[in-house]
N, CA and C atoms as a LAMMPS dump frame, in Angstrom:
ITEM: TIMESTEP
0
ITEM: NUMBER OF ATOMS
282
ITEM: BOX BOUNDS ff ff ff
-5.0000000000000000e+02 5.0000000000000000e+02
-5.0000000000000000e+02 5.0000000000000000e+02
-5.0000000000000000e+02 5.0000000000000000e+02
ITEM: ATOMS id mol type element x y z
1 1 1 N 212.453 223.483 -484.984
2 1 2 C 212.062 224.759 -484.425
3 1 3 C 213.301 225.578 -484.05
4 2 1 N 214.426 224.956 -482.964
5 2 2 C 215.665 225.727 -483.121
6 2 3 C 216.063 226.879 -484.271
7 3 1 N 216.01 225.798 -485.201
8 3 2 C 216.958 226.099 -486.707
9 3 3 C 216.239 227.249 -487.236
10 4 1 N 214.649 227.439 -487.277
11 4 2 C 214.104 228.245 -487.606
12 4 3 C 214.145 229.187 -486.765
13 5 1 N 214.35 229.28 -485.29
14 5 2 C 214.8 230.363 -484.4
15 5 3 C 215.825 230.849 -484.924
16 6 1 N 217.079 230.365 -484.507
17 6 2 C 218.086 230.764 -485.026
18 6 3 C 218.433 231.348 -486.829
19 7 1 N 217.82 231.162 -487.74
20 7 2 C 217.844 231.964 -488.285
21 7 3 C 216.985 232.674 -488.688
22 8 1 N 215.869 233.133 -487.444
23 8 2 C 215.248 234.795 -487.626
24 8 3 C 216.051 235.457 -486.679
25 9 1 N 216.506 234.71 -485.563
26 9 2 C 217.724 235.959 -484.523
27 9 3 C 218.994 236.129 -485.793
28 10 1 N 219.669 234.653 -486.797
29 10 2 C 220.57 235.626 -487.779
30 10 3 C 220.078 236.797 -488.165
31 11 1 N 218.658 236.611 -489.222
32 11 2 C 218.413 237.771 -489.419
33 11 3 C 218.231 239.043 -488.893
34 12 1 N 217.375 238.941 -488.15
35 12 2 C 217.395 239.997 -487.151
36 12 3 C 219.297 241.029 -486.613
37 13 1 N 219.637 240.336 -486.36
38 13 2 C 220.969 240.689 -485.725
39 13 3 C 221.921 241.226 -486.852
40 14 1 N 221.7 240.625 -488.356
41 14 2 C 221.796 241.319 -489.247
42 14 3 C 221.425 242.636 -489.943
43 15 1 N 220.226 242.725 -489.218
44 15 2 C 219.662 244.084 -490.104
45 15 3 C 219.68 244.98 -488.651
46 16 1 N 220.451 244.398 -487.532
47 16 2 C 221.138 245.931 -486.317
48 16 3 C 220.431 245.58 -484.985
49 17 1 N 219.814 244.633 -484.694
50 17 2 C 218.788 244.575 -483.603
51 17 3 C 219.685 243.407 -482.916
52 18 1 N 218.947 243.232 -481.421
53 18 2 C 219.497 242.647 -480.338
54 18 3 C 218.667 241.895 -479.846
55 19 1 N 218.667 240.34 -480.475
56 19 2 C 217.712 239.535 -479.914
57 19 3 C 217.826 238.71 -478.348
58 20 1 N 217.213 238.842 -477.487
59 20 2 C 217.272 237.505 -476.429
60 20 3 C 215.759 237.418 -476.382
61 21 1 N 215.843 235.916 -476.368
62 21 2 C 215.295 234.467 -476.185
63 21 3 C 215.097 234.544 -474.56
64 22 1 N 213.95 234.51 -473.792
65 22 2 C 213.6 234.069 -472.424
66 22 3 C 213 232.574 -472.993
67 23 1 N 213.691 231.77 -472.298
68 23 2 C 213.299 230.431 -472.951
69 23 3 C 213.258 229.57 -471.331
70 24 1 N 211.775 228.76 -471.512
71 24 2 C 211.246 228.196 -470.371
72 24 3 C 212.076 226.798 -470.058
73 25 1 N 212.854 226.385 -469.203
74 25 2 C 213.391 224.714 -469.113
75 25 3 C 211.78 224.031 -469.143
76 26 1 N 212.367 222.997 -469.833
77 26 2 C 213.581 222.295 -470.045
78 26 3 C 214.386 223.102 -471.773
79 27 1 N 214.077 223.969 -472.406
80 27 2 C 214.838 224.381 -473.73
81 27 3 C 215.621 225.175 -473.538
82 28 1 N 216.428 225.023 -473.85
83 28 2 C 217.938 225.419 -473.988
84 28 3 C 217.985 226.674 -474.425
85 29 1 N 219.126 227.199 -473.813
86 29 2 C 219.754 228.909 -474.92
87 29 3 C 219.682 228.283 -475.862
88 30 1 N 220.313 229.224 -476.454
89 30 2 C 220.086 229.139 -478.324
90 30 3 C 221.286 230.16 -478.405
91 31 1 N 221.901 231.557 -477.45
92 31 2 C 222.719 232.004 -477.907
93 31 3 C 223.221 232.36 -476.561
94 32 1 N 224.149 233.089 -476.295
95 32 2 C 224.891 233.908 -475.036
96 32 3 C 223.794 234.931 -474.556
97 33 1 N 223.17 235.824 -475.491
98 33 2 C 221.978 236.384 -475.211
99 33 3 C 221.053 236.432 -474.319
100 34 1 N 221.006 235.028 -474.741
101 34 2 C 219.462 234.437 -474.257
102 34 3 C 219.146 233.966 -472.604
103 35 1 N 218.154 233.653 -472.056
104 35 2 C 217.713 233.802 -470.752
105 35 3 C 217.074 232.871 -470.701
106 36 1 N 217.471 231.927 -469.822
107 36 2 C 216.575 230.81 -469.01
108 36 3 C 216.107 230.774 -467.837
109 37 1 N 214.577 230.086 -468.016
110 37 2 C 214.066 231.098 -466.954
111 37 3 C 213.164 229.152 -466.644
112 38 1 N 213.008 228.912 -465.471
113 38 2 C 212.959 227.364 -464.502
114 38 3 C 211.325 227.222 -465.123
115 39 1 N 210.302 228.424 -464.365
116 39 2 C 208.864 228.274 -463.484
117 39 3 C 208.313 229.242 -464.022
118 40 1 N 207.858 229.363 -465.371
119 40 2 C 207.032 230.776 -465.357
120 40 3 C 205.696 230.62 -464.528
121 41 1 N 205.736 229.712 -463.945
122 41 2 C 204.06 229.676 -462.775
123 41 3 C 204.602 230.576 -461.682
124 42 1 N 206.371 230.916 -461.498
125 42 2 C 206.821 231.924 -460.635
126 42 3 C 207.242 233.019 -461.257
127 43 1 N 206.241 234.033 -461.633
128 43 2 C 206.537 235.193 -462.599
129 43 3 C 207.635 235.915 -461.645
130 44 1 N 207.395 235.758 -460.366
131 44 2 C 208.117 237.246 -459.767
132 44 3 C 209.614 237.301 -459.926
133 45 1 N 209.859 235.304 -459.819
134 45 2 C 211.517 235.168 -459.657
135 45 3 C 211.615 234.934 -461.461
136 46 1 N 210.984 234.692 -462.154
137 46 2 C 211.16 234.787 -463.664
138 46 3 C 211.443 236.033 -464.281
139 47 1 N 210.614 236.753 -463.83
140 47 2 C 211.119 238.028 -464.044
141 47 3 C 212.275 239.389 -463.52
142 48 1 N 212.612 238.735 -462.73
143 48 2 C 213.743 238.66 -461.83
144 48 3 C 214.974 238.368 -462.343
145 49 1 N 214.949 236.896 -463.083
146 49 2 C 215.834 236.467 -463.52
147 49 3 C 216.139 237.068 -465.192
148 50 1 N 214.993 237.669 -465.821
149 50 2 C 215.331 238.326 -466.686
150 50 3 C 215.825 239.854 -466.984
151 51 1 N 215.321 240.131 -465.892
152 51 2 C 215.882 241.683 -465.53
153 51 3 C 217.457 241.382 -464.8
154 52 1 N 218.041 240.46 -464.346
155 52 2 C 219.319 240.591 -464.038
156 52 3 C 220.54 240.075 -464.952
157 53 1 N 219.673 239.215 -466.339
158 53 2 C 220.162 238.869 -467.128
159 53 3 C 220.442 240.067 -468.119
160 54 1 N 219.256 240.78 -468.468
161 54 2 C 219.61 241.836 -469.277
162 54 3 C 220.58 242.92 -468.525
163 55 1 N 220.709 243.081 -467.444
164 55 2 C 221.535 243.945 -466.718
165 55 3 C 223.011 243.42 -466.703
166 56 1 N 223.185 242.455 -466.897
167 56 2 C 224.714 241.752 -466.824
168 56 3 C 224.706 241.73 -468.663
169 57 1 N 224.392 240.942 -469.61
170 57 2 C 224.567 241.623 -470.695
171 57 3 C 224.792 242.531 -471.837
172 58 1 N 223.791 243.843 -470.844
173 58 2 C 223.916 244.913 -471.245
174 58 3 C 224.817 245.675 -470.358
175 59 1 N 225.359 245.424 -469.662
176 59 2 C 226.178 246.221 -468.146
177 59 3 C 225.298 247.602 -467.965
178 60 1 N 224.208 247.47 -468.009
179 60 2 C 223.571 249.061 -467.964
180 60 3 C 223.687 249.157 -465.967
181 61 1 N 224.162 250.086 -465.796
182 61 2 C 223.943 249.792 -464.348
183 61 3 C 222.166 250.289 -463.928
184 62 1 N 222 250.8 -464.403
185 62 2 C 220.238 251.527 -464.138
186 62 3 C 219.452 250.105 -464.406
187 63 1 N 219.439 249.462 -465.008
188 63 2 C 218.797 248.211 -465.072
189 63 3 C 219.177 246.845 -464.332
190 64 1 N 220.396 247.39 -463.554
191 64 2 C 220.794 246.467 -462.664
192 64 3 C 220.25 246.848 -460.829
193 65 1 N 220.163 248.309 -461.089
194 65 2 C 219.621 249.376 -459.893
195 65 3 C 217.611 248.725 -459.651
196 66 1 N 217.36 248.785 -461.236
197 66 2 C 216.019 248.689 -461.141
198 66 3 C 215.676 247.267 -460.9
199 67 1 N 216.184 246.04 -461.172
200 67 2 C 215.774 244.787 -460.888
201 67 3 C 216.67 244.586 -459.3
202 68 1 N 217.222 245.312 -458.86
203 68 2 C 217.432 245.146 -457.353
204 68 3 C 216.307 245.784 -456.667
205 69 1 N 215.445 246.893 -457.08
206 69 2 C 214.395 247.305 -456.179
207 69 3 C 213.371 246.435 -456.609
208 70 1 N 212.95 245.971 -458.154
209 70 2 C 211.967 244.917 -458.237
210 70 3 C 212.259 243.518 -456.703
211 71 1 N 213.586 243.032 -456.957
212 71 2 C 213.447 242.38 -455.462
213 71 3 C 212.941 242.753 -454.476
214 72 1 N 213.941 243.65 -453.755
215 72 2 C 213.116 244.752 -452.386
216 72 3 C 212.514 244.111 -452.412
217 73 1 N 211.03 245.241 -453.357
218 73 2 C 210.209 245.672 -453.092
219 73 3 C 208.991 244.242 -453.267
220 74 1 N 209.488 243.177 -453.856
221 74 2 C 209.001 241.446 -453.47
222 74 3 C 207.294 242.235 -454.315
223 75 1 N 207.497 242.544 -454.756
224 75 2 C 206.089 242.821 -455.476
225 75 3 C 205.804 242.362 -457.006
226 76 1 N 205.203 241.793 -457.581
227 76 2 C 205.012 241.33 -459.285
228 76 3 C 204.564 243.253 -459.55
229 77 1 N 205.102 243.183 -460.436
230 77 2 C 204.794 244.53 -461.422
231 77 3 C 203.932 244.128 -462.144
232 78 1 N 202.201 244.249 -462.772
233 78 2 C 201.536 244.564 -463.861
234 78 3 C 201.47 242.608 -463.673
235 79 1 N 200.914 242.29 -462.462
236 79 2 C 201.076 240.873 -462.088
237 79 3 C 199.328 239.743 -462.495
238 80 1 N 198.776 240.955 -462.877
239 80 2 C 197.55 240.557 -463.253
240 80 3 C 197.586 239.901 -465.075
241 81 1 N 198.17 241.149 -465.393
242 81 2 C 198.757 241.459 -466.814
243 81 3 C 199.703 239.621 -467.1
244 82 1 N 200.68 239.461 -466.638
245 82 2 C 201.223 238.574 -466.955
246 82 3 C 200.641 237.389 -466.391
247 83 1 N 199.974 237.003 -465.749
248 83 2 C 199.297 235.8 -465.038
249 83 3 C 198.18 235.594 -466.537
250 84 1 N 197.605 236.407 -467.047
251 84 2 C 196.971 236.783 -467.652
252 84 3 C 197.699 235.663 -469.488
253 85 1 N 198.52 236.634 -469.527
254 85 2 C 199.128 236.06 -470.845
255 85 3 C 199.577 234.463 -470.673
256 86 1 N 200.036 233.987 -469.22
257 86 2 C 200.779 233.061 -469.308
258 86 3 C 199.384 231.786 -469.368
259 87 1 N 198.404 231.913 -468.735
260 87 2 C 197.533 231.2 -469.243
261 87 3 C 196.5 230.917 -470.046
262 88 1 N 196.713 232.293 -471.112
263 88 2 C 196.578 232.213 -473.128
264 88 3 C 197.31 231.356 -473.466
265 89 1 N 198.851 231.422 -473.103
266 89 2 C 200.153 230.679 -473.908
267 89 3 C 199.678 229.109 -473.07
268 90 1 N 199.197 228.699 -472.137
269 90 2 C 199.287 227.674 -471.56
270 90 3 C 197.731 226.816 -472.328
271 91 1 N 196.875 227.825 -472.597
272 91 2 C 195.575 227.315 -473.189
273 91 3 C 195.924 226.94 -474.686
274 92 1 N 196.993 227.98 -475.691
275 92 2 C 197.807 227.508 -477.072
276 92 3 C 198.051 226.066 -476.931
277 93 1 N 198.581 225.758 -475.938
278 93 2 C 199.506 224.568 -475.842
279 93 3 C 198.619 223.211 -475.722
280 94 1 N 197.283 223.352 -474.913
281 94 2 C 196.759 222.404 -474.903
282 94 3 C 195.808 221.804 -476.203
């Protein structure tokens, strides 16, 4: 599965695009890109951790501005929405 990751992010990254991987432990990066994320049963700090990842990657400071008020403000954004998907992907699995 790696191997086949890694070369649709080659491809991809070849034809101009910017892949990261949010990848759940125990699986590993796969590139510098990519984002590991502990507990998706803890969306708020998962998502947290991906918004400060893309903000240090990308040095955008506005996306480093905006996942500091996602803290603040200790609120899940669209928290129905993702509770939602994560136990489709959790029902796939079984």
């Amino acid at each position: 599965m790696e191997d086949r990751d890694r070369a649709k992010t080659r491809a991809l990254t070849e034809a101009g695009y910017s892949v990261v991987r949010v990848r759940e432990s125990p699986l590993k990066s796969l590139s510098p890109m990519d984002v590991q994320v502990f507990d998706l049963e803890d969306t708020f700090d998962a998502a947290a951790t991906v918004l400060f990842h893309l903000a240090r990657i990308t040095d955008a400071t506005v996306l480093h501005e905006t996942a500091q008020r996602y803290l603040e403000g200790e609120t899940l954004l669209a928290a129905g929405q993702a509770a939602r998907m994560i136990r489709e992907r959790l029902l796939q699995e079984d």
